[in-house]
C-alpha positions in Angstrom: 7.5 6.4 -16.0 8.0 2.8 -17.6 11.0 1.9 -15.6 8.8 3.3 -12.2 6.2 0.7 -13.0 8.3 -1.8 -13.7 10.1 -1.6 -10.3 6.6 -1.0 -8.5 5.4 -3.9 -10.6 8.4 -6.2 -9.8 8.1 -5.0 -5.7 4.8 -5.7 -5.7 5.2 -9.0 -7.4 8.3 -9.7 -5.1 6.5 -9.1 -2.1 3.2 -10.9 -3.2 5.4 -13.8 -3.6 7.1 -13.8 -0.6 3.5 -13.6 1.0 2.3 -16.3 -0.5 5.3 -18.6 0.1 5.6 -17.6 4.1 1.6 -18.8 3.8 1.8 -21.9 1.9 5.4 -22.7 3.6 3.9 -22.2 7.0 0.9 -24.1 5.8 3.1 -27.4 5.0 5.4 -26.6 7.7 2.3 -27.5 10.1 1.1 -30.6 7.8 4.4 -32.1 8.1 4.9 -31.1 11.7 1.4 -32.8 12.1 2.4 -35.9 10.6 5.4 -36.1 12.3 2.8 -36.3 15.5 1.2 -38.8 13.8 4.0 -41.0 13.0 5.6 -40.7 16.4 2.0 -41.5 17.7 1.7 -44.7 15.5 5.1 -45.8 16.7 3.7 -44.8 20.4 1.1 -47.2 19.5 2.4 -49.9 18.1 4.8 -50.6 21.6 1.8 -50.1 23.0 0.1 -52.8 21.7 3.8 -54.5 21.4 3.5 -54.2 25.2 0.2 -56.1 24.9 1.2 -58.4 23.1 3.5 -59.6 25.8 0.7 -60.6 27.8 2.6 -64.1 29.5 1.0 -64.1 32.7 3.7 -63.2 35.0 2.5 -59.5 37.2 1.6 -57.0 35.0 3.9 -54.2 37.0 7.0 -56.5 36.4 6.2 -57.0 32.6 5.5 -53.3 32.1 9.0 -52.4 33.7 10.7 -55.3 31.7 8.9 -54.0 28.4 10.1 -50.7 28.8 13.9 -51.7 29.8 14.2 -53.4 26.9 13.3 -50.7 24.6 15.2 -47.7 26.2 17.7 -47.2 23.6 15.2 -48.0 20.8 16.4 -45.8 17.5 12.9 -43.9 17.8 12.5 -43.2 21.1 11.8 -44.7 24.3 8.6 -44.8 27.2 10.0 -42.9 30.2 6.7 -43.8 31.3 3.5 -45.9 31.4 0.2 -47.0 33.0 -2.0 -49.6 32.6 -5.8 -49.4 33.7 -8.7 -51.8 33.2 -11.6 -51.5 31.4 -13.1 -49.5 34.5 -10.7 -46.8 33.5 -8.7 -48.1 37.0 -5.2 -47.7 37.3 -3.4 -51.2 37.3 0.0 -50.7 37.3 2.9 -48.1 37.0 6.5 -47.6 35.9 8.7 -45.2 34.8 12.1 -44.9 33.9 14.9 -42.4 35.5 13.5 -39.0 37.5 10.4 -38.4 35.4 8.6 -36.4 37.8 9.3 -32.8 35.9 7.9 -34.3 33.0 4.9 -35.9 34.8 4.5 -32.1 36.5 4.4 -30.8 32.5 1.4 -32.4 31.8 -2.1 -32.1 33.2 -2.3 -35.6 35.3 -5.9 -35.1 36.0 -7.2 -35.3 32.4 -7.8 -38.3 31.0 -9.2 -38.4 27.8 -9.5 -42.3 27.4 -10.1 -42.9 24.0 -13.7 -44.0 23.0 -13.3 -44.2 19.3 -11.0 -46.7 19.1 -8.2 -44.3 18.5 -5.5 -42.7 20.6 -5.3 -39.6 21.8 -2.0 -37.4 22.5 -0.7 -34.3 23.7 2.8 -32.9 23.8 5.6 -30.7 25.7 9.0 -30.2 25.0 11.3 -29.7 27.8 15.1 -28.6 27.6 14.9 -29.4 23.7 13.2 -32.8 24.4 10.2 -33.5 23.1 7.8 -36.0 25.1 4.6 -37.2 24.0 1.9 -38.4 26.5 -0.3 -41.2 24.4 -3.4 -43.2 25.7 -4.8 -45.7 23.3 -7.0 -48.7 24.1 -5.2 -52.2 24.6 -6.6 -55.1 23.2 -9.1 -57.2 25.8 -7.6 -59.4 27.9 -5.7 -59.8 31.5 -3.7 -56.7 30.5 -6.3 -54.2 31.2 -8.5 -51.7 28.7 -6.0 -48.9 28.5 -1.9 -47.7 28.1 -0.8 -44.6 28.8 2.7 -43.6 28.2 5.2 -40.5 28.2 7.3 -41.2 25.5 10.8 -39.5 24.8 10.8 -38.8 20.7 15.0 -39.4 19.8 16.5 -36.4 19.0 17.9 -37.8 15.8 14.4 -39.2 14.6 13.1 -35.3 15.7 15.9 -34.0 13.5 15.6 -36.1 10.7 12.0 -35.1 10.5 12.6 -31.4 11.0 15.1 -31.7 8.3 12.7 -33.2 6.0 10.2 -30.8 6.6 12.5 -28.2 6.3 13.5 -29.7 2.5 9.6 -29.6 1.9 9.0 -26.0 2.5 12.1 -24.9 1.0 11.3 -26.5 -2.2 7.5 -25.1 -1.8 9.0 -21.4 -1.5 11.6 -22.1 -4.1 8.4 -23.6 -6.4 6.9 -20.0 -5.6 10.1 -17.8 -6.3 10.7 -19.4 -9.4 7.2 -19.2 -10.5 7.4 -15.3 -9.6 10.9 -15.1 -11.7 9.0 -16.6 -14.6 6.2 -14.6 -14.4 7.9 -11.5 -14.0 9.1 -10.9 -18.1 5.9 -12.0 -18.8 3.7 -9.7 -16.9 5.8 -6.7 -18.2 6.3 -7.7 -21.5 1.5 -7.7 -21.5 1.6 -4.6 -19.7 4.9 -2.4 -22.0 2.3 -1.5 -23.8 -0.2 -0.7 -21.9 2.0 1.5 -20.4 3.6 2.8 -23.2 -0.6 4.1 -24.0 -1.0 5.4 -20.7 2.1 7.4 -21.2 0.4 8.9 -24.5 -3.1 9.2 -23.4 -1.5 11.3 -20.6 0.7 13.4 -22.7 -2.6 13.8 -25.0 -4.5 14.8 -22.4 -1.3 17.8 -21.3 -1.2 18.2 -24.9 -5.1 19.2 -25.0 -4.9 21.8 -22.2 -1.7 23.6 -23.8 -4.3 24.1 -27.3 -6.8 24.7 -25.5 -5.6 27.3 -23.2 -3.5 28.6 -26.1 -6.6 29.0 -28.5 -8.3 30.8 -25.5 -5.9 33.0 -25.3 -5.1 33.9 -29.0 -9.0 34.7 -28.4 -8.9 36.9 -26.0 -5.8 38.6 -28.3 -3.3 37.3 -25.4 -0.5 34.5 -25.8 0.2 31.3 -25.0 3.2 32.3 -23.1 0.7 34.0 -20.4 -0.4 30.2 -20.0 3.2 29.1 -20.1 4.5 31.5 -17.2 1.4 31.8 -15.2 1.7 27.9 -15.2 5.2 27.6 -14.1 4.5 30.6 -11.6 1.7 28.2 -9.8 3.3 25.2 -9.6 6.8 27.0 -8.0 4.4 28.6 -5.3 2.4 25.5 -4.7 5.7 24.0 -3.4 6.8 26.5 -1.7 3.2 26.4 -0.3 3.9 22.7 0.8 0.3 21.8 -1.9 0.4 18.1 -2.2 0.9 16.1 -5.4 -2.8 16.4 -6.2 -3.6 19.9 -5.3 -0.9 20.8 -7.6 -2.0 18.4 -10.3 -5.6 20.2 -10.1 -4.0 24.2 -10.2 -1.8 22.8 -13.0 -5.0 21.6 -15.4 -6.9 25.1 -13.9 -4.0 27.0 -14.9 -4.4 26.0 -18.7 -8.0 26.7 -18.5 -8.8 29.3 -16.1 -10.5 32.0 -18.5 -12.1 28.6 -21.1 -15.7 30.2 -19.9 -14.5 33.2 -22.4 -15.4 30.9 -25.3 -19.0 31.5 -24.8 -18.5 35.6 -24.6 -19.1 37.4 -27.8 -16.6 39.2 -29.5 -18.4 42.3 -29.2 -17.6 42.3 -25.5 -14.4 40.5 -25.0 -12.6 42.4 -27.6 -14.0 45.8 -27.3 -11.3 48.2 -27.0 -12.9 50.1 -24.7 -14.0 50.2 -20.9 -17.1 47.8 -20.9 -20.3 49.0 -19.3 -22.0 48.2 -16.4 -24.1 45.7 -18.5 -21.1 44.4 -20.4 -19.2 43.5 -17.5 -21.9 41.4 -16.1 -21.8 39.7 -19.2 -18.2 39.0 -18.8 -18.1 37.7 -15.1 -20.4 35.4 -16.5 -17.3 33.9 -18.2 -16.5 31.8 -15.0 -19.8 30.1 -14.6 -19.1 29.4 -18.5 -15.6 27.8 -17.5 -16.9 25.9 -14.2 -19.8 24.7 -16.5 -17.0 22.9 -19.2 -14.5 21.7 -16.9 -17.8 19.9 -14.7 -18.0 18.3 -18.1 -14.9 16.2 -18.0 -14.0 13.8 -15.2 -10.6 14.4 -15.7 -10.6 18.3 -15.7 -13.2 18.3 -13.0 -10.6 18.9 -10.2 -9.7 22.4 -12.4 -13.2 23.7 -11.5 -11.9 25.6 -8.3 -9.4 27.5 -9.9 -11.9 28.0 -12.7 -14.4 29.5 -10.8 -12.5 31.3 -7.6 -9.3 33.0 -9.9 -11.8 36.2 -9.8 -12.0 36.3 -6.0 -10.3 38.6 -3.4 -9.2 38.3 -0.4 -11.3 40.5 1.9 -15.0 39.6 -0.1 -15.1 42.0 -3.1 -14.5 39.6 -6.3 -17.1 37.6 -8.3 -18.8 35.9 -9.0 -20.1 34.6 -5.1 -18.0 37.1 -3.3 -15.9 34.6 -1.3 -13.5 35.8 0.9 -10.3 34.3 2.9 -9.4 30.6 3.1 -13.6 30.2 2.0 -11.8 30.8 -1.4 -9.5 27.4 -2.5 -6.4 27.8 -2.1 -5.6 27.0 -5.6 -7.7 30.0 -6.9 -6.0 32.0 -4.3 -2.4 31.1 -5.9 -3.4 31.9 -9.4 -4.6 35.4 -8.4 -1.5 36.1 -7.5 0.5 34.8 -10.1 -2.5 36.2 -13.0 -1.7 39.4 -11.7 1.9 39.7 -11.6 2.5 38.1 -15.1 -0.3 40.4 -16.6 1.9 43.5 -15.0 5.1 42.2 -16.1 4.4 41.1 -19.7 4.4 42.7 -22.9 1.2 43.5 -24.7 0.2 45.5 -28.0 -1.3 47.8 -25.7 1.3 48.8 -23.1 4.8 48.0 -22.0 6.3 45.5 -19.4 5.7 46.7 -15.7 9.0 46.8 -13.6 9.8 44.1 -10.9 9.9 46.3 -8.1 6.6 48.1 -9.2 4.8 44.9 -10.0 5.5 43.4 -6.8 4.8 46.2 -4.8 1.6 46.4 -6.7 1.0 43.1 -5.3 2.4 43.6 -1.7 0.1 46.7 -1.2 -3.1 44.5 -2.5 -2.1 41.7 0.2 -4.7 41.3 2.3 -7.5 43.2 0.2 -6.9 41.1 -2.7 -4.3 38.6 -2.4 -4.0 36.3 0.6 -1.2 37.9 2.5 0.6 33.9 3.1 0.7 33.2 -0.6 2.3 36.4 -1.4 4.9 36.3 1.4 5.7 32.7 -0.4 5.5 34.6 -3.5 7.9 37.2 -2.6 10.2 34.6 -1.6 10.5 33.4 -5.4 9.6 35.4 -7.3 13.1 37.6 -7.9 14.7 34.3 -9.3 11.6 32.9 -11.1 10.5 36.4 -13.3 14.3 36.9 -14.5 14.0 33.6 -16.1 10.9 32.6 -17.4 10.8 36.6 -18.6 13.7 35.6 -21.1 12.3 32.4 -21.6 10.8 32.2 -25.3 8.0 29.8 -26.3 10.0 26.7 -27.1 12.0 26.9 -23.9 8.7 27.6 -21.9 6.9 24.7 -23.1 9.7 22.4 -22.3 9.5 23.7 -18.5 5.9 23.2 -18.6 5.7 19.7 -19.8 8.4 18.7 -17.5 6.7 20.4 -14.7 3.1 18.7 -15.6 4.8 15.5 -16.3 6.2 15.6 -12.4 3.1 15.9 -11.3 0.9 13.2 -13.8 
């Protein structure tokens, strides 16, 4: 059970990892990706205002096409375009550099967001793995005009080298995560071995507490604990072959042990009267499930036994106690251990009588299918039984506790 945790814990601490690196690398992925924006915007700018700066008095459409011939092989980047407009927001002049008009086409000509806060404004598009940024900032006041908008081509070795970096940042951000994990890891098991290790007890404890307790009920009722021990094993074989889930078969398991507890409040003048009871005193003693539904209610743990506690008296068609269910209205948990009650009370050895046959027990239990029995579980019954009587029937105490605490432990 340890080593499961461990390997759930270190999955779980794997994957929360990975989660929280693809998060916070994606998160500094975009910061860095955002300030390579800004940096290509600042440069943007600054020729910009270089291009201002230029202001010499010769035509403004010449000294824009000069200005951005003499920066086409600039290490950063280049304008492959740009437009100057006044302070009316009126276009001045226009240049561009080389067939532009596909990247003109990419962005939305008709917007215009002049900037009015004294900063620029940008958007982007990348086009057959060049990226181009569209800028418009303010120019300083003068004969060049209120505004500067330029397409700008970003170099694809200044976009690499940025990548690259950014690509350095979130490795090391998810290497900083993994490591942190790696570290954790010993640590977190290490505070939870034992915590484990007293779950593991509690749990066998708790096993440990149903096998006395059904035993003592039994050695009351002057039966054995190896009724408990078979009928036990018998439920949890037909479960599966049922298809019962993990749970279902946790719950028959616990009602198994303690299907006849409610005996505890019978007196011994009635449960161990050699005789046939009366009328009268077998009221008294159907009164023994209420009793056992009453105890298990009790306990969070064994309140999931309660259905097998309180339907194993049942039949099929309507006639058993104590509310007379009948068919699938009975759980199907109570219906399994009716079956298997039965046959191991035929088959076993008591002070009072001898073992019943194989062949006559189970056709004892064939001929009550459908009155008695739910005809399903003992067509899956018949299927296993042949196999599972010859050895748990030569099975002695030791070697039938062993099966059952390896079958309960499966299943806890």
């Amino acid at each position: 059970m340890q080593r499961s945790f461990y390997r759930t814990l270190a999955r779980r601490l794997s994957a929360a990892a990975l989660v929280i690196a693809l998060v916070l690398g994606g998160a500094v992925y975009l910061y860095e990706m955002e300030r390579i924006d800004d940096a290509v915007v600042d440069l943007a700018m600054r020729e910009a205002r270089a291009f201002a700066a230029l202001d010499d008095g010769t035509p403004l459409e010449s000294r824009l096409r000069g200005f951005l011939a003499a920066r086409e092989h600039g290490p950063d980047g280049h304008f492959v375009f740009a437009e100057v407009y006044d302070a009316g927001r009126r276009p001045l002049a226009e240049v561009s550099r080389g067939d532009v008009a596909a990247v003109e086409a990419a962005f939305d000509r008709t917007a215009h967001p002049f900037p009015a806060d004294g900063r620029a404004h940008y958007d982007k598009v990348t086009l057959g793995g060049q990226l181009y940024l569209r800028v418009l900032t303010d120019l300083p006041s003068g004969r060049s005009g209120g505004f500067f908008e330029g397409i700008f081509a970003v170099a694809p070795e200044r976009l690499a080298h940025a990548r690259d970096s950014v690509l350095g940042t979130v490795a090391v951000v998810v290497a900083a995560v993994a490591g942190t994990t790696l570290f954790l890891l010993p640590i977190v098991i290490g505070l939870n071995r034992h915590l484990v290790s007293l779950s593991e007890r509690l749990l066998r404890a708790n096993v440990e507490i149903l096998e006395v307790l059904g035993g003592a009920i039994a050695k009351r009722d002057s039966d054995t604990s190896q009724h408990n021990f078979r009928v036990t094993l018998y439920a949890v074989r037909l479960a599966e072959e049922l298809g019962l889930d993990r749970a279902a078969i946790r719950a028959l398991i616990k009602g198994a042990f303690l299907h006849d507890v409610g005996k505890i409040a019978i007196g011994d003048a009635i449960l161990l009267k050699p005789g046939k009871l009366t009328e009268e005193e077998f009221a008294v003693m159907k009164t023994h499930v209420d009793h056992g539904v009453d105890i298990v209610r009790h306990s969070r743990w064994l309140d999931d036994a309660a259905p097998v506690v309180g339907g194993h008296h049942e039949k099929f068609d309507g006639g058993g106690y104590p509310r007379g269910l009948s068919g699938e209205a009975i759980p199907v948990g109570a219906r399994i251990f009716a079956v298997v009650d039965v046959f191991d009370a035929l088959t076993s050895r008591r002070p009072y009588k001898e073992p019943m046959p194989f062949a006559k027990a189970m056709a004892i239990i064939g001929g009550d299918s459908g009155r008695h029995f739910d005809p399903a579980v003992v067509a899956a019954f018949t299927r296993i039984a042949g196999d599972l009587h010859a050895r748990l029937s030569a099975s002695g105490d030791d070697d039938l506790r062993a099966a059952v605490l390896a079958a309960t432990t499966a299943y806890f």
